[in-house]
BABADREN-157848 format. One line per field, with one value per residue: residue in three letters; residue number from 1; chain; x, y, z of N, C-alpha, C in turn. Coordinates in steps of 0.1 Angstrom, whole numbers. Layout:
REM BABADREN-157848
roke <- (ALA:...)
guza <- (NUM:...)
gudo <- (A:...)
nu <- (X:...)
nv <- (Y:...)
nw <- (Z:...)
cau <- (X:...)
cav <- (Y:...)
caw <- (Z:...)
cu <- (X:...)
cv <- (Y:...)
cw <- (Z:...)
END
This chain:
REM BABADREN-157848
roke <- (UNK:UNK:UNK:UNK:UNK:UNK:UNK:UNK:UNK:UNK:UNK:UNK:UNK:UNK:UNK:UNK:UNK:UNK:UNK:UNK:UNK:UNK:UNK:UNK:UNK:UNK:UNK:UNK:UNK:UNK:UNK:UNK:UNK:UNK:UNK:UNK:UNK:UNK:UNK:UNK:UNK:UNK:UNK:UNK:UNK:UNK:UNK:UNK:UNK:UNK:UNK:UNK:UNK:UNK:UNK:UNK:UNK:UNK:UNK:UNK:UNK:UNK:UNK:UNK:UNK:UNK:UNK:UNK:UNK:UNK:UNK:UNK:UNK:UNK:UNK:UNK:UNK:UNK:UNK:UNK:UNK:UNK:UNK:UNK:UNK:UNK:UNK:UNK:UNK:UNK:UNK:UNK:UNK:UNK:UNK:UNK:UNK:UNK:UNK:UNK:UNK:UNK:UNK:UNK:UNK:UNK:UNK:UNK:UNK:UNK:UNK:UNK:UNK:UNK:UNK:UNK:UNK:UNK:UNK:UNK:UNK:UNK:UNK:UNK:UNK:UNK:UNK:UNK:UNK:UNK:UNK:UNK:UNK:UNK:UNK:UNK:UNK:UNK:UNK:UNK:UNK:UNK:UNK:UNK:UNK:UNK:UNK:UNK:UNK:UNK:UNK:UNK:UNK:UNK:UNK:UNK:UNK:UNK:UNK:UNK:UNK:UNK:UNK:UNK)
guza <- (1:2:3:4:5:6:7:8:9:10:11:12:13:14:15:16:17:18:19:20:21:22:23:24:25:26:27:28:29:30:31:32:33:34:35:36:37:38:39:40:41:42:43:44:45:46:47:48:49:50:51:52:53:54:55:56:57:58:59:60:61:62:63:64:65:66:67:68:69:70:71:72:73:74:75:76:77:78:79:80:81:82:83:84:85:86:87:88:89:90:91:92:93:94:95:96:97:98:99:100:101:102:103:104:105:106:107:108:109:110:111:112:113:114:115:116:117:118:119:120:121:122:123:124:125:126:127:128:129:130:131:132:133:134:135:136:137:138:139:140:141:142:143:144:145:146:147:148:149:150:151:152:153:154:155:156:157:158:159:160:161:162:163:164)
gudo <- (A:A:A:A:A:A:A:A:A:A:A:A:A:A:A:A:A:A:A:A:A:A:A:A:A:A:A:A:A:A:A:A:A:A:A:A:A:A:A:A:A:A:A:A:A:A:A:A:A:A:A:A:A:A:A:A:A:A:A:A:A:A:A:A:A:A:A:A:A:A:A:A:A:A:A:A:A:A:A:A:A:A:A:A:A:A:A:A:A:A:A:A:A:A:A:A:A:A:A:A:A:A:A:A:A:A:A:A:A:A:A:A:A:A:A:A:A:A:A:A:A:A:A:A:A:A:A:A:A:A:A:A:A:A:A:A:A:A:A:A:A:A:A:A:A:A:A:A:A:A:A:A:A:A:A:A:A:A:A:A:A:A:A:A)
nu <- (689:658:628:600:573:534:522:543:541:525:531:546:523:505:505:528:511:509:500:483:478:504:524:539:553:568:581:600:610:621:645:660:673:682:709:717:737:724:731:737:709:694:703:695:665:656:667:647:622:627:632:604:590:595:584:559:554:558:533:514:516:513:485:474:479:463:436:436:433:407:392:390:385:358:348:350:338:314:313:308:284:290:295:317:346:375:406:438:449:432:419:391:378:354:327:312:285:272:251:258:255:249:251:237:219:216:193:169:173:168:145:126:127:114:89:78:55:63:88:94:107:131:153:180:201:222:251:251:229:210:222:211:181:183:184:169:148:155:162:134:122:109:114:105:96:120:141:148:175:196:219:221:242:260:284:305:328:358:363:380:391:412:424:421)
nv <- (166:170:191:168:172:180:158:140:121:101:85:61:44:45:39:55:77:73:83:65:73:76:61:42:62:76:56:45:71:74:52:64:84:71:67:85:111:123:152:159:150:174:191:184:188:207:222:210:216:246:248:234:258:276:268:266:298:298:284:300:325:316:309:334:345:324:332:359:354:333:350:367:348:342:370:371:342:346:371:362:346:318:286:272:262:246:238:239:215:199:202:211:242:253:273:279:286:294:301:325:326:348:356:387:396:382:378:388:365:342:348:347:316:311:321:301:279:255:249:245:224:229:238:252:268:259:267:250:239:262:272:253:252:278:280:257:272:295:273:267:290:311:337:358:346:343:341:369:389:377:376:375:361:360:334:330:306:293:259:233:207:183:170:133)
nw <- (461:442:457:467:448:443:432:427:447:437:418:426:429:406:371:343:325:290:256:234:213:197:208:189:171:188:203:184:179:202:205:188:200:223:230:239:267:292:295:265:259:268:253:230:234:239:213:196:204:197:171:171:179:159:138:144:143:113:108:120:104:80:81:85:58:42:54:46:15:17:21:0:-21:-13:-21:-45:-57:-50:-61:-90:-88:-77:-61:-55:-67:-92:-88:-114:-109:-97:-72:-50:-44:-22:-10:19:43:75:100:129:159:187:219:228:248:274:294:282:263:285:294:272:266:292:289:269:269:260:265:293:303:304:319:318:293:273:254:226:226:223:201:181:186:175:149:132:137:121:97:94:82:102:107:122:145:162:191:210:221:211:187:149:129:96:85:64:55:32:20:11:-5:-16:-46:-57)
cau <- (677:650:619:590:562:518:517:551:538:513:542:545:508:503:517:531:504:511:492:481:480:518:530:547:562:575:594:607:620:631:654:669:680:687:725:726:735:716:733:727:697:685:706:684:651:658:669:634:616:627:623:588:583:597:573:541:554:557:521:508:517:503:474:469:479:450:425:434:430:400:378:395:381:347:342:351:332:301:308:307:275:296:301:328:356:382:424:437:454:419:414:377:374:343:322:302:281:269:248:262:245:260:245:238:209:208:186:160:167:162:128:118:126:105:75:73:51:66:100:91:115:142:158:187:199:239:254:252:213:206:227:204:173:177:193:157:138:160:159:117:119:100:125:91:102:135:144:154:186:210:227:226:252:264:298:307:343:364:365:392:389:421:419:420)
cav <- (159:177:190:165:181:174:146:128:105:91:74:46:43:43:38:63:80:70:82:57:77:80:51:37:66:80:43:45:78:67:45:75:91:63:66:99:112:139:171:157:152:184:203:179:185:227:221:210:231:259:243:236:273:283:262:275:305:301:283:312:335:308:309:343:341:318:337:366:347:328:363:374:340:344:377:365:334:348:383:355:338:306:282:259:259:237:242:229:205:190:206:214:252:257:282:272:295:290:310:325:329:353:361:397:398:366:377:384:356:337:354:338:306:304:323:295:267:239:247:243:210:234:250:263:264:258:269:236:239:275:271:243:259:295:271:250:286:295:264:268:304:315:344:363:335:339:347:381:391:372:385:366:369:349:333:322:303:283:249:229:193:175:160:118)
caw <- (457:442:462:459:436:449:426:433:456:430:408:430:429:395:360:339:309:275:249:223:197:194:213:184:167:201:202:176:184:219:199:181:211:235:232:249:281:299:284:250:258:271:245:218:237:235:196:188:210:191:158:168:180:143:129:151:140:100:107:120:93:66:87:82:43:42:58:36:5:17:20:-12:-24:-13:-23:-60:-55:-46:-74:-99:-84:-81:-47:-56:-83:-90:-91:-124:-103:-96:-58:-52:-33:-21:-1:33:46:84:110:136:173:200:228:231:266:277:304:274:256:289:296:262:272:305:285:261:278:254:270:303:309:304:332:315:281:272:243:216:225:220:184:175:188:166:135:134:137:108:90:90:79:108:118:136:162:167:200:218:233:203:175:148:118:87:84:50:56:25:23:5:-9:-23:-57:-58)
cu <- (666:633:609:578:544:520:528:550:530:524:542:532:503:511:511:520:515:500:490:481:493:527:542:557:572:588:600:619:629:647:669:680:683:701:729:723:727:722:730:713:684:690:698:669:644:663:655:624:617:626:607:578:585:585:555:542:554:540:512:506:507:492:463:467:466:438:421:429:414:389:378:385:365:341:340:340:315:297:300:292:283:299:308:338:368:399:425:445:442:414:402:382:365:336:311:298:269:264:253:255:254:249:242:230:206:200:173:160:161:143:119:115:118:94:69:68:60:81:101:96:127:145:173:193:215:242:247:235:206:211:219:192:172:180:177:149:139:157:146:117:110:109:118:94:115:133:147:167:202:212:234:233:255:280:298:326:345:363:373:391:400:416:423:434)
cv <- (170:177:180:170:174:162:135:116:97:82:63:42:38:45:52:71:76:72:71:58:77:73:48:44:72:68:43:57:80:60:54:79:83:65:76:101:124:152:170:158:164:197:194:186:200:230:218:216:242:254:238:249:283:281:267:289:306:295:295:323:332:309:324:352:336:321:350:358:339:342:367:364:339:357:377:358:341:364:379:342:320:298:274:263:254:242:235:219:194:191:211:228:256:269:273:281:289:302:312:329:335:361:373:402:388:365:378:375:340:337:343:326:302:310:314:283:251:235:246:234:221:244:257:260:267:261:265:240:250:273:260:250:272:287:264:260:291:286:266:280:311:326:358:357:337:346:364:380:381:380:374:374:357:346:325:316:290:267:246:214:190:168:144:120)
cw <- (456:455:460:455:444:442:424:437:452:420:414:432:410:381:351:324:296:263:236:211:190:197:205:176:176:200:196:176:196:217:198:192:225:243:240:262:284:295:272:251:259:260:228:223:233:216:192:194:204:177:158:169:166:134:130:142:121:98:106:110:78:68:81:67:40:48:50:24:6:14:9:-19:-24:-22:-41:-67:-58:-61:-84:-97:-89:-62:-46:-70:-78:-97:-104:-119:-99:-83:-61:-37:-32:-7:14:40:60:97:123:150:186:208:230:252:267:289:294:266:268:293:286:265:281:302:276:271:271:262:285:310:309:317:322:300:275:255:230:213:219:206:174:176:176:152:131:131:124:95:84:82:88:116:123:150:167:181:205:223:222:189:165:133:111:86:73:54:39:23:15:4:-23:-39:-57:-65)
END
């Protein structure tokens, strides 16, 4: 008998997770594989395990197909003063161009923060908020205001929209 594990003794306490999102295709594949005994099973569970680590892996590679191609795509895009064009299949590929905020001294872009009186409710200032904050600054065109201590940069990424 195996050792029991820290969280063992919660089974008789409570019921098993089940994700909801999957419930029903899982059953269905419960089905599939009902008939087998425990070696089948574990020599099925290790068959798609490695067909799913094949698959991460040919993802990966497409991934990185697709990132080539996407910059190649931009740099085209943008030679051609153009921010969208369409496959002749009727796909829409378009450009999206978004500011990027990295922290460089976040002890001077704190400073800023506690010398502005309006910000004065703020004690500390998390990610989400700082990216909204310099985006707003941006937005106005007031980039005299921008903060100290970030580093901001542009990221133009692809987009891709199916044709109907």
């Amino acid at each position: 008998m195996a050792k029991p594990r820290r969280w063992d003794k919660l089974k008789e306490r409570f019921e098993p997770f089940v994700d909801p999102t999957y419930r029903e295709k899982v059953d269905e594949n419960r089905a599939k594989f009902a008939h087998l005994f425990l070696g089948d099973l574990k020599d099925e569970y290790a068959k798609s395990r490695l067909e799913r680590d094949d698959l991460e892996d040919q993802v990966s590679k497409i991934n990185i197909d697709l990132m080539a191609l996407s910059q190649l795509l931009v740099e085209h895009l943008e030679a051609n003063g153009l921010r969208s064009i369409s496959t002749d299949a009727g796909h829409v590929i378009g450009t999206t161009v978004e500011p990027q905020i990295t922290p460089e001294d976040l002890g001077k872009f704190e400073e800023w923060v506690s010398a502005d009186p309006s910000l004065d409710y703020v004690w500390s200032v998390n990610p989400m908020t700082r990216q909204s904050m310099v985006k707003a600054i941006l937005d106005d065109g007031d980039d005299e205001k921008l903060p100290p201590g970030l580093k901001i940069t542009l990221k133009t990424t692809i987009h891709f929209t199916k044709a109907h």
